[in-house]
C-alpha positions as CSV (number, residue, x, y, z in Angstrom):
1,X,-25.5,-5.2,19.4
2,X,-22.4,-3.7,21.1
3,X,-20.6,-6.7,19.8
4,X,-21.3,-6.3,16.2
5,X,-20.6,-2.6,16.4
6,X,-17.3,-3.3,17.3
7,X,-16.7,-6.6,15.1
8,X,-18.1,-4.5,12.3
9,X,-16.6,-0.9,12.9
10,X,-13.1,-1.3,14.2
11,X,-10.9,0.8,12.7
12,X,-7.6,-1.1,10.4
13,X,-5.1,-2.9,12.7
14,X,-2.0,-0.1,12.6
15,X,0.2,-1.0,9.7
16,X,-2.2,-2.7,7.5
17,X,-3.0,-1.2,4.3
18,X,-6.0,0.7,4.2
19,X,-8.0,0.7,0.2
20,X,-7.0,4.1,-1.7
21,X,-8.8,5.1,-4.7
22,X,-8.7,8.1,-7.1
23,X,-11.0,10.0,-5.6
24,X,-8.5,10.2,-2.3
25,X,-5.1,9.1,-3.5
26,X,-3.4,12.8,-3.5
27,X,-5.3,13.0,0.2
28,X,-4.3,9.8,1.8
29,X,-0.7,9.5,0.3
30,X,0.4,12.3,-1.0
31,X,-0.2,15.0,1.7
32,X,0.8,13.7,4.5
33,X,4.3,14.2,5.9
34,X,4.2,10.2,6.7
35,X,6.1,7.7,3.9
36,X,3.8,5.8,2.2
37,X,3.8,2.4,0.0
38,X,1.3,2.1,-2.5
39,X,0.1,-1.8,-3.6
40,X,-0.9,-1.6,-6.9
41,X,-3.2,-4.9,-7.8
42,X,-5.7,-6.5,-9.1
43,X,-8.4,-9.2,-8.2
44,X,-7.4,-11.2,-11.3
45,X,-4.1,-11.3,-10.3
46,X,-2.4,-14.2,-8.0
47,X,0.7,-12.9,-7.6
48,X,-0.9,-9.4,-6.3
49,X,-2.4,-12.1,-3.6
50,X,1.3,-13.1,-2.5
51,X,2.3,-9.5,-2.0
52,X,-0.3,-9.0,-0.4
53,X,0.4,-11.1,2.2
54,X,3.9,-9.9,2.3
55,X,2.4,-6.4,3.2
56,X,0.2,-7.9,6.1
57,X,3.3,-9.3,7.2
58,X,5.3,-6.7,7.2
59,X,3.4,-3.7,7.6
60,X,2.8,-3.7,11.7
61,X,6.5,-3.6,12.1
62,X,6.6,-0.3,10.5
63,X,3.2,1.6,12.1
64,X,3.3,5.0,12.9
65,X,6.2,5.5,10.4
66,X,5.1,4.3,6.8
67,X,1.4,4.4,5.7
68,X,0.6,1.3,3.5
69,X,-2.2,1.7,0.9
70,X,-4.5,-0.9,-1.5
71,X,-4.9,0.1,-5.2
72,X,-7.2,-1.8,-7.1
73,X,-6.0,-0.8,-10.8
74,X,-9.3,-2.3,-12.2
75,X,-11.8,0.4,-10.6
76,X,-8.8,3.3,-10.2
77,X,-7.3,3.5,-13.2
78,X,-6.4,7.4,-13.2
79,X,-3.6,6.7,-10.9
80,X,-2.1,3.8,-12.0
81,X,-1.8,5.5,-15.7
82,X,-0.7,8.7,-13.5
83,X,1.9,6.3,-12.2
84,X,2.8,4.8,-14.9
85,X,1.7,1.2,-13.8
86,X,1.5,-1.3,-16.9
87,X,1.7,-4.5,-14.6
88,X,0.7,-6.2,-11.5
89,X,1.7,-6.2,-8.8
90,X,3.4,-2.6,-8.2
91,X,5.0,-1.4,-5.2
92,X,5.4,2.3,-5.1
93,X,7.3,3.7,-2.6
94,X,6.6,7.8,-1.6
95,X,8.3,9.9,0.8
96,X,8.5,13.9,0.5
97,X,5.4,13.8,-1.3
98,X,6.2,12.3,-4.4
99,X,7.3,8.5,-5.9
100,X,10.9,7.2,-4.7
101,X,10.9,4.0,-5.6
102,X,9.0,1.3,-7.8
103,X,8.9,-2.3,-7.5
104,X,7.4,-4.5,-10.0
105,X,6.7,-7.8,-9.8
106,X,7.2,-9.8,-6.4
107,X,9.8,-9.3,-4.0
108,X,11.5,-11.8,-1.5
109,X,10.2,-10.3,2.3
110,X,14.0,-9.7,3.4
111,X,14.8,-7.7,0.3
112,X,11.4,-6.1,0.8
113,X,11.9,-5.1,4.5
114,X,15.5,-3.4,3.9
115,X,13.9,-1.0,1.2
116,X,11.1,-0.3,3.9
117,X,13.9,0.7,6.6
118,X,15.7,2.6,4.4
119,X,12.0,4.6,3.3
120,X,11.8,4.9,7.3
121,X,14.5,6.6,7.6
């Protein structure tokens, strides 16, 4: 049994994004003193897949300095209209408690990383 307790509650890998929703949103992103990136998606979308992947990649190089958060805009719509999000994917970047940058559409992982650096600063 102690092997499915800990296959089944191990807590995220440190820079992987963690599922935001409504409910928490202002909570998770917006109080803490921590940046934060917010993926905006869908499950119907395939391109929301690829940056997906590039946030995997990416976000263990930043732990402990930018929190990266899930979105789905299909169950969560309060904070995508909040947001002003009319397409998928969306990147929005937060630091000082509020939006700082928005990326829509996909991103190359280079161009990606040196907006991430510069929201670590």
């Amino acid at each position: 049994m102690g092997f499915l307790k800990n296959l089944f509650n191990r807590e995220p890998k440190p820079g992987k994004p963690q599922e935001v929703s409504d409910a928490d949103f202002e909570q998770k992103v917006l109080a803490p003193d921590t940046p934060a990136v917010v993926d905006f998606w869908s499950s119907k979308c395939a391109p929301c897949q690829v940056m997906a992947g590039l946030i995997n990649e990416l976000g263990p190089d930043y732990a402990g300095r930018i929190n990266f958060f899930k979105l789905n805009v299909d169950y969560n719509p309060q904070a995508a209209t909040q947001y002003q999000v009319r397409s998928v994917p969306t990147l929005m970047l937060f630091n000082n408690h509020r939006p700082a940058e928005r990326i829509v559409g996909l991103i190359q992982l280079n161009p990606l990383r040196e907006k991430l650096d510069k929201l670590a600063k």
